[in-house]
C-alpha positions, 0 to 999 in steps of 0.5 A: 426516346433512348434512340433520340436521346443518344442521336442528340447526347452531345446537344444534350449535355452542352445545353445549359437550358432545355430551351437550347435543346428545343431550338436545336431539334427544331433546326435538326427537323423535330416538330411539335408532330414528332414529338407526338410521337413521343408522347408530349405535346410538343418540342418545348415538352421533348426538350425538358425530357432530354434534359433531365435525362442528361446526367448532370452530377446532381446539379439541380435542374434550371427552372425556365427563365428568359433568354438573356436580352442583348445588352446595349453598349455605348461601342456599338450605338456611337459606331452605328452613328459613325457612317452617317455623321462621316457621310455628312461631313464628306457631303459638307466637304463636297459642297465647299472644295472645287478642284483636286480637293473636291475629288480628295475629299470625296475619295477620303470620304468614301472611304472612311464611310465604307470603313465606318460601316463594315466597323458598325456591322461588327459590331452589335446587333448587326453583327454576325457570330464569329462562324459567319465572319469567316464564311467564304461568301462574307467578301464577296457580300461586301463587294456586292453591298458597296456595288449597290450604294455605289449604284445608288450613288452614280448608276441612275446617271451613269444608265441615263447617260449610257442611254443617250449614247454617252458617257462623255466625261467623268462624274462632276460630283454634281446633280446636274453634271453630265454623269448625276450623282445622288448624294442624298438617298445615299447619306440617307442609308449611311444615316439609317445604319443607327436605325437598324441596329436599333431595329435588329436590336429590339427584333432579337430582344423581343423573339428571346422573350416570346421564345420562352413564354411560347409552349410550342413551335407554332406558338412561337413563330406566331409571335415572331411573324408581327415581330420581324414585319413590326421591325421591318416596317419600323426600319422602313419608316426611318428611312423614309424619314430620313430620305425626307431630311436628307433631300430637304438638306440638299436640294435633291430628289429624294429617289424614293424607290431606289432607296426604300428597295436599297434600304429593305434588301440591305436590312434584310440581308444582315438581319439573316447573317446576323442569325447565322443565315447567310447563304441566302443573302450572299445569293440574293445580293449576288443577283440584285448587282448582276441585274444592274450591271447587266443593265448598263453593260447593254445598252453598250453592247447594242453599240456593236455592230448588229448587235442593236437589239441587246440595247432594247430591253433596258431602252424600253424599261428606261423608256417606261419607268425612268432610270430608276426602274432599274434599281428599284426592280432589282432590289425590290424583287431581290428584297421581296425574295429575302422577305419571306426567306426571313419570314421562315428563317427569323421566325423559328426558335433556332434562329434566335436561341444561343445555340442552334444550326445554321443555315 
């Protein structure tokens, strides 16, 4: 006990609580068996012990209380609420200007929309801990996140005419231009922004619940597992809804595939980051925009000479799924990675303590 105790003296005495020091030993690789080995029954027990063997002044040892819920504040809802309510106003403004307005307006737009949402993922329960802002893989994952709504704005299209041997022009802006664009799916996930802020919100209020009323790792993870499914389920059925509305609006195709996988990876991805997670993410998003961008980087490449057979794996995917075949295995493939990466991440005690060791 001496040996552990002095391994872990500088988590002991930061601790104010003997669940932070539960946490931090499950993320140092204590488990409820080795605690056995300490003679109590689980981490839960090990951590009080440690802590009352920390010498604290005579200050009187903390009974157990829960964990602090987030609070909600009007900053960071009214700021999940702007990507959508710009998202609409530039699909507004698309639909009445013709011209150099229009590409001005659409411009401004996305701008202000990929502005917006970086503001609202600062923000709230979508936002990470101070480390994570300044991980060296944050750029790189906003890059692959714009890469992917912008994929999911013009890339069906832009395959669809690569295929055929185009492009032969500039996007219109229009879904029955040369280069379709799907306005639709993507309002849709600048309007799920609120969502699942509400969604990251309610999965960390409830894990800090069940963290305190649990007597044991196990116990805990238990709890945890139909609490993340239950938030990506809630979340998925948000965006369903909203897809709904949004293609009803504007007489489009909704791109149910494109933009449920889309929606899951995304979610997915910042709920990690956001519990100091971050890695993986970076990774898998990573991965999802290289498989698209190889896929509309070979049907080009085929058009060399000899070189037909790099187009047929993308001709014969497309030939028998459609365009949307592509996004929706990238992303779906991707978003099922990040699932059960979440499903073992998200549902330990670490991940949802004050304190505790990331990834």
């Amino acid at each position: 006990m001496k040996a552990l105790l002095h391994r872990h003296r500088t988590l002991c005495e930061r601790a104010v609580d003997p669940l932070e020091i539960a946490a931090g030993l499950e993320a140092h690789g204590v488990t409820d068996r080795t605690a056995a080995r300490f003679r109590h029954r689980d981490v839960f027990s090990l951590a009080e012990e440690l802590y009352a063997r920390v010498p604290r002044d005579g200050d009187p040892r903390p009974t157990r209380r829960p964990l602090p819920a987030p609070r909600i504040r009007a900053g960071w809802v009214l700021l999940t609420l702007l990507p959508g309510a710009l998202g609409a106003a530039t699909v507004a403004g698309l639909r009445l200007t013709h011209g150099n307005p229009r590409l001005l307006v659409a411009l401004g737009g996305l701008l202000a929309a990929a502005l917006a949402t970086r503001a609202a993922l600062h923000h709230g329960p979508l936002a990470g801990p101070a480390p994570a802002r300044a991980w060296p893989t944050a750029g790189g994952t906003y890059v692959w996140t714009l890469w992917l709504l912008g994929y999911a704005l013009a890339g069906d299209g832009l395959l669809r005419a690569v295929v055929a041997g185009g492009p032969d022009g500039p996007p219109t802006g229009t879904p029955d231009g040369p280069w379709p664009t799907a306005t639709a799916p993507v309002l849709a996930l600048l309007l799920a922004c609120a969502p699942a802020a509400w969604c990251a919100h309610l999965l960390t209020a409830g894990a800090r619940r069940r963290l305190v009323g649990s007597r044991g790792l196990e116990d805990f993870t238990a709890a945890a597992k139909p609490l993340l499914l239950g938030a990506f389920a809630l979340f998925l059925g948000a965006l369903a809804a909203l897809l709904a509305l949004c293609s009803t609006a504007l007489h489009e195709p909704a791109a149910w595939p494109q933009a449920l996988t889309l929606g899951a990876l995304l979610l997915l991805a910042r709920l990690l980051t956001a519990h100091r997670h971050r890695r993986a993410p970076a990774l898998v998003l990573g991965a999802a925009t290289a498989a698209e961008a190889v896929a509309l980087a070979l049907p080009l490449a085929g058009r060399l000479p000899g070189c037909a057979f790099l187009a047929s794996p993308v001709e014969a995917l497309v030939s028998a799924g459609g365009e949307a075949a592509v996004p929706a295995l990238a992303c779906g493939t991707a978003a099922l990675s990040l699932l059960l990466h979440a499903a073992r991440t998200l549902t330990r005690a670490s991940a949802h303590a004050p304190t505790g060791a990331s990834e």
